[in-house]
C-alpha positions as CSV (number, residue, x, y, z in Angstrom):
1,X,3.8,36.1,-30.4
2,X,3.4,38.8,-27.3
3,X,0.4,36.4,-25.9
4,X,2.2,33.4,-26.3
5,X,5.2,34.3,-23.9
6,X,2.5,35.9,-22.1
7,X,0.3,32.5,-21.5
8,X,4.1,30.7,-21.0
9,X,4.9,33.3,-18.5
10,X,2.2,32.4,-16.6
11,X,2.1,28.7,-16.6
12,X,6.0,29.0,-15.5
13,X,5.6,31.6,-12.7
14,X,8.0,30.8,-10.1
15,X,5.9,29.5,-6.4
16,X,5.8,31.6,-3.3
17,X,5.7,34.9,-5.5
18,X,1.7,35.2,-5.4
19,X,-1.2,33.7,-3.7
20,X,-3.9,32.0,-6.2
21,X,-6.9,29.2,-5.9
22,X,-5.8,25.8,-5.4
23,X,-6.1,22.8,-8.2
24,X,-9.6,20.9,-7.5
25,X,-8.7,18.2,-5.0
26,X,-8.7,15.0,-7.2
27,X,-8.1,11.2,-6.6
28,X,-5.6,9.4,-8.4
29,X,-5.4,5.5,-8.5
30,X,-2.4,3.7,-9.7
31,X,-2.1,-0.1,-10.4
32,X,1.4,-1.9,-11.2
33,X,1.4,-5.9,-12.4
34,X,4.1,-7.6,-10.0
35,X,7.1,-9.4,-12.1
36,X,6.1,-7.9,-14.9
37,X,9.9,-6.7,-15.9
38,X,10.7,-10.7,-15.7
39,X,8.3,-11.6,-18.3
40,X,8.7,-13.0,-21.8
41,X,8.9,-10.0,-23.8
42,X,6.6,-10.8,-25.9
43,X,3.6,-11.0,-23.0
44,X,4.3,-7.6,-22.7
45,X,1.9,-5.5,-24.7
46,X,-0.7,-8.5,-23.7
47,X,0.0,-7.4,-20.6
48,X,-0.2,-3.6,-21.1
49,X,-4.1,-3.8,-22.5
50,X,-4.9,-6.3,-20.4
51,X,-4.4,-4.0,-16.9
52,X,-6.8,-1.4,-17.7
53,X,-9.5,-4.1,-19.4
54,X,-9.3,-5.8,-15.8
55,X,-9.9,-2.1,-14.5
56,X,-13.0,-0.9,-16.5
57,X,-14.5,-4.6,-15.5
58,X,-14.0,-4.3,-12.1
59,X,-15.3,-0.3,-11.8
60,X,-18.8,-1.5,-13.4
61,X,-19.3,-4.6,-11.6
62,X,-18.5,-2.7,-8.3
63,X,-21.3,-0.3,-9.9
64,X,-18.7,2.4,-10.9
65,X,-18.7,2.2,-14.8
66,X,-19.2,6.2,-14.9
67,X,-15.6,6.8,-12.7
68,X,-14.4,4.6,-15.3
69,X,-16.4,7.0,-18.4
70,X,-15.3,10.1,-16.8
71,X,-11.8,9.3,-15.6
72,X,-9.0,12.3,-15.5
73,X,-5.7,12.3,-17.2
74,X,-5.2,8.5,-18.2
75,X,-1.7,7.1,-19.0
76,X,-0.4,3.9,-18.7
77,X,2.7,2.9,-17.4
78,X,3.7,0.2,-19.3
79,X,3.6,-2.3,-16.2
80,X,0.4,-0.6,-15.2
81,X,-2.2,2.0,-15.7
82,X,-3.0,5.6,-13.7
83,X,-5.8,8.0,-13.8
84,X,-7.4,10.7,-11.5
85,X,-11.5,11.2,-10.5
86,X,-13.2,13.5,-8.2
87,X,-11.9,13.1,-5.3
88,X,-15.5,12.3,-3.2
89,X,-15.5,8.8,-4.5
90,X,-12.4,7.6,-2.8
91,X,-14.6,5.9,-0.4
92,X,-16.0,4.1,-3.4
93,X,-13.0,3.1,-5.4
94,X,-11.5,1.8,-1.6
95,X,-14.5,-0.4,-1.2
96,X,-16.6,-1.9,-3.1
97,X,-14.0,-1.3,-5.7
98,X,-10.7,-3.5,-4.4
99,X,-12.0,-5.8,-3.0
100,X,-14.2,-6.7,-7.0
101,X,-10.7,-6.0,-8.2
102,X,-9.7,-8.4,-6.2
103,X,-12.3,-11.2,-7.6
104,X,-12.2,-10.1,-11.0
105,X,-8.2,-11.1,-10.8
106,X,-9.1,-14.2,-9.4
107,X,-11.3,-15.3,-12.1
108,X,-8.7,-14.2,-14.9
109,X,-6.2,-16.2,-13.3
110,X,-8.3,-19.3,-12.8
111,X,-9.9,-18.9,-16.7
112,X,-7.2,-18.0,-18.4
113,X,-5.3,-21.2,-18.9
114,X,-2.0,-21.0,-20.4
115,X,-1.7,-17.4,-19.4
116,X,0.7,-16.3,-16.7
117,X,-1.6,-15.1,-13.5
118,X,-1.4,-11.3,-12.6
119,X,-1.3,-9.9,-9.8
120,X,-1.8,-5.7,-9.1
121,X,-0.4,-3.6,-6.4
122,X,-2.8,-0.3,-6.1
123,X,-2.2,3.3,-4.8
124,X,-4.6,5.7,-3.9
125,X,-3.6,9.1,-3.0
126,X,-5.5,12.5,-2.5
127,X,-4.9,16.0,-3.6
128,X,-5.0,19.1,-5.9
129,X,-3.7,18.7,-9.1
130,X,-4.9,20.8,-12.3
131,X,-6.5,18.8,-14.6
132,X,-5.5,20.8,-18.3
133,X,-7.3,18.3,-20.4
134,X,-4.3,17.3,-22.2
135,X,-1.0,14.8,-22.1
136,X,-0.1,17.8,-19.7
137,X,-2.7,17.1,-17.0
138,X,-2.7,15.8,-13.8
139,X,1.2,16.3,-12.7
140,X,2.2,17.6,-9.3
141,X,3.5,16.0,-5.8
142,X,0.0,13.9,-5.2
143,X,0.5,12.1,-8.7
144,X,4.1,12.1,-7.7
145,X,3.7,10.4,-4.3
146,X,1.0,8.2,-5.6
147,X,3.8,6.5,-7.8
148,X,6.0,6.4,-5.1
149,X,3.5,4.7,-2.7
150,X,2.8,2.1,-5.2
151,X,6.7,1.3,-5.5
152,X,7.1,1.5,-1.7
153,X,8.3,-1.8,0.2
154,X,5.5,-2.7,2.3
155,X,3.0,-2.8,-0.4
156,X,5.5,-4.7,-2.6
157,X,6.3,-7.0,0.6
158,X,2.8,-8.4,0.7
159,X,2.5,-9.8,-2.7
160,X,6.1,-11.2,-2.2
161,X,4.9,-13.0,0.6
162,X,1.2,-13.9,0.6
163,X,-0.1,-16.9,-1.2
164,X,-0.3,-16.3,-5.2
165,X,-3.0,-18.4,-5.8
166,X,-5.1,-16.6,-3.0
167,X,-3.7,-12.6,-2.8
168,X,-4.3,-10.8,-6.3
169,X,-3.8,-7.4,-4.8
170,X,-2.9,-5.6,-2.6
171,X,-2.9,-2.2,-1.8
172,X,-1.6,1.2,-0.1
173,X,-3.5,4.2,1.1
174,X,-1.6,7.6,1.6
175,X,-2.2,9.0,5.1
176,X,-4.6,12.0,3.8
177,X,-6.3,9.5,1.8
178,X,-6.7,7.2,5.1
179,X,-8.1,10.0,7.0
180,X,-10.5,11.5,4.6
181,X,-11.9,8.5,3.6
182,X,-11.9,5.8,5.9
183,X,-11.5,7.2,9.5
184,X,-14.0,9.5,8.6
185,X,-16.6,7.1,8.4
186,X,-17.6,7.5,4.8
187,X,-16.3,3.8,3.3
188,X,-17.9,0.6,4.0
189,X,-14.4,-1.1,5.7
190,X,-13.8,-0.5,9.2
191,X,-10.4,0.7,10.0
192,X,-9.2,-1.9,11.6
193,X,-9.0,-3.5,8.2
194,X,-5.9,-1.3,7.5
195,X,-2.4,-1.5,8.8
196,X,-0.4,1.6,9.4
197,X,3.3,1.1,7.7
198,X,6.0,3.4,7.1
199,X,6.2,4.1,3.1
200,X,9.6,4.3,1.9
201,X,11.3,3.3,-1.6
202,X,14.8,1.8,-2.4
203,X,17.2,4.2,-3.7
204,X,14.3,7.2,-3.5
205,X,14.3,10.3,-0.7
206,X,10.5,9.3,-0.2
207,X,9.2,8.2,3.4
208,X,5.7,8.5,4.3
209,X,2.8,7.2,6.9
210,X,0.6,5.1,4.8
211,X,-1.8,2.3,5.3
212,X,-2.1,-1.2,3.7
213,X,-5.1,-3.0,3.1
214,X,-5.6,-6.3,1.4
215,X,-8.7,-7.4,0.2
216,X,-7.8,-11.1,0.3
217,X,-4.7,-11.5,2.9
218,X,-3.3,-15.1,3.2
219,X,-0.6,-14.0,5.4
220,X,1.1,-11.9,8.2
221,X,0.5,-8.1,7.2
222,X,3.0,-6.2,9.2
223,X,2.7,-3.1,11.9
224,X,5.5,-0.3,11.8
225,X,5.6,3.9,11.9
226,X,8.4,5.8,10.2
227,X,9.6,5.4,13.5
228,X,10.8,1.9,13.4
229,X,11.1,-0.6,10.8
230,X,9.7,-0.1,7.0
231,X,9.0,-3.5,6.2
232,X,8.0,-6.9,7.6
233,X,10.1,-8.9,4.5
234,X,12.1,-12.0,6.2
235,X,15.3,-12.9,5.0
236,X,13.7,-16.1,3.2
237,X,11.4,-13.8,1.3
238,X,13.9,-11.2,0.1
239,X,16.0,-13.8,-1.7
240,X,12.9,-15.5,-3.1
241,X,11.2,-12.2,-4.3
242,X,13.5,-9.4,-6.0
243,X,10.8,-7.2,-5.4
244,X,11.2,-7.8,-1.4
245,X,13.9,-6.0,-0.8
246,X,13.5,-4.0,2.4
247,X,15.0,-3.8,5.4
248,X,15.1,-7.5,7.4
249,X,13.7,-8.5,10.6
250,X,16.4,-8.5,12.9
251,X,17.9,-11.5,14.5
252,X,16.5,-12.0,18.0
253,X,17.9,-13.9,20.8
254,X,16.1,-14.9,24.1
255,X,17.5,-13.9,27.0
256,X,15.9,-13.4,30.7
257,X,18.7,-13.0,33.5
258,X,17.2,-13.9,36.3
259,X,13.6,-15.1,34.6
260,X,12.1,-17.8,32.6
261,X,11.7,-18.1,28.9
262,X,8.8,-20.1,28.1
263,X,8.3,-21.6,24.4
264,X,5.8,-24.3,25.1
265,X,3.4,-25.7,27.7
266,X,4.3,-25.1,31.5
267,X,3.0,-27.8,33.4
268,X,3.6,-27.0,37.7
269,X,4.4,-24.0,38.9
270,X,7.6,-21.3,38.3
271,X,10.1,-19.5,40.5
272,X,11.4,-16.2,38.8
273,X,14.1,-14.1,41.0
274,X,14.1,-10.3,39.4
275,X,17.7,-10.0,41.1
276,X,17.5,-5.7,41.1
277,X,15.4,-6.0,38.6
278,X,11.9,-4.3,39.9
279,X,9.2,-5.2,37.1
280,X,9.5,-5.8,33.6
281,X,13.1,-6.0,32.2
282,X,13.5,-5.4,28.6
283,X,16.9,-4.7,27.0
284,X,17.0,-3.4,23.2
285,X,14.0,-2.6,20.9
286,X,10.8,-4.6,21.3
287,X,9.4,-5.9,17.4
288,X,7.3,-4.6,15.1
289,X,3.5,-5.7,15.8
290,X,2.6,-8.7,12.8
291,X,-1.4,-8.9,11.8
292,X,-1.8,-12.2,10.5
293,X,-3.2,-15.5,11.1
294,X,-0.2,-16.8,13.1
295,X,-1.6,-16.9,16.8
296,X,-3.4,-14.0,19.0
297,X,-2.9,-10.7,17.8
298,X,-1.8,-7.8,20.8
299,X,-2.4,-4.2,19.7
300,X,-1.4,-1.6,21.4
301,X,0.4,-1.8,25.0
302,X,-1.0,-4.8,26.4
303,X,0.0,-3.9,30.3
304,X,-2.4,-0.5,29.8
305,X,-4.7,-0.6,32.9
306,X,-2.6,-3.0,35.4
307,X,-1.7,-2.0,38.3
């Protein structure tokens, strides 16, 4: 009886009261099927073994069957599946491993007739978390945020908006997990490939840098920091998409006193008075930068340099 409050004593010790070693550093992926609470409920369980069965075939055709083997604290989610690995293959799992994902999904979809297609939103996160070997294992603030990322607008924004028949997934890095893995140099996707975006969830006390990146885009991935804007959903897309339901794009009017507006092709020549105006005029907040396939693309401040 004495060693059992003992071991209990210990496992509950209050933090800040004593230094000790830190958890192993492990990652944690976490996939969840979009509009899966709108289904039949009967596709449900169908659903439920059909996640993970989509994982293990994408981790050994991206040559990954062991992470698969010797995956950490499984669970699923109902909607979706979680689990934990050592935390130096996160290059790995980033690419090859979303983008096979990402074809595996699209040949379920296109095979399985008669079948509603899915489509996965991913997390990947980095961090210590004790690994106990039981139901127990693998809880703490990474697995926590991990969750939270994968329910975050911006991640949920692209599949509301991309094609369906093109986009199966789409995913969201946490900042550590960024700059560990990718900006270090160790996986095979430059990072221009991901889009910074300001991770917050509805209703939740969560806000965090993250960083989006989609295997197979088919349509504007948008630019913001925690700074400005969470979420590039339009106002068409929120009510066509329950799941888009961040913050809108503003309304924007164009106004220049004393300048032109052009929307089209200028043909001659233009006479702009700046009256008191020396340079550049801009009144209010400029937007959020869009990457997509909807005419040049401007990162960064574009005037850097000029004289």
């Amino acid at each position: 009886m004495h060693e059992h409050f003992s071991s209990l004593s210990e496992r509950s010790e209050r933090p800040f009261t004593r230094s000790r070693p830190l958890p192993p550093y492990r990652g944690v992926l976490a996939v969840d099927a979009k509009g899966f609470t709108g289904r039949p409920a009967l596709e449900h369980e169908t659903i439920s073994r059909t996640v993970p069965d989509l994982l293990m075939t994408a981790l050994a055709r991206a040559g990954l069957r062991e992470l698969w083997d010797d995956r950490l604290f499984p669970n699923t989610t109902g909607d979706g599946y979680v689990f934990g690995f050592d935390a130096p293959l996160a290059p790995l799992v980033i690419h090859p491993f979303l983008l096979t994902l990402q074809d595996v999904l699209t040949d379920y979809n296109v095979l399985s007739h008669g079948v509603v297609p899915l489509r996965l939103r991913a997390s990947l996160h980095i961090g210590p978390l004790a690994d106990t070997g039981d139901e127990f294992g693998g809880n703490g603030t990474v697995r926590n945020d991990t969750h939270r990322l994968l329910d975050s607008r911006p991640v949920k924004a692209v599949l509301a908006s991309h094609k369906e028949n093109i986009t199966h997934v789409a995913s969201i890095l946490s900042d550590r997990c960024f700059e560990d893995a990718v900006i270090s140099g160790y996986t095979g996707r430059h990072p221009d490939h991901f889009v910074e975006v300001a991770a917050t969830v509805e209703g939740k006390p969560f806000a965090q840098r993250a960083w989006l990146y989609v295997p197979q885009p088919s349509g504007p991935l948008y630019e913001g920091t925690l700074d400005g804007d969470d979420s590039g959903v339009t106002a068409q897309e929120d009510a066509r998409s329950p799941e888009a339901t961040g913050p809108r794009i503003p309304h924007v009017e164009n106004s220049a006193p004393g300048g032109n507006i052009n929307t089209g092709t200028v043909h001659g020549g233009q006479s702009v008075s700046n009256r008191g105006i020396a340079g550049d005029y801009v009144e209010g907040n400029k937007a959020g930068r869009v990457r997509g396939f909807q005419g040049d693309q401007v990162r960064g401040n574009k005037y850097r340099g000029r004289s």
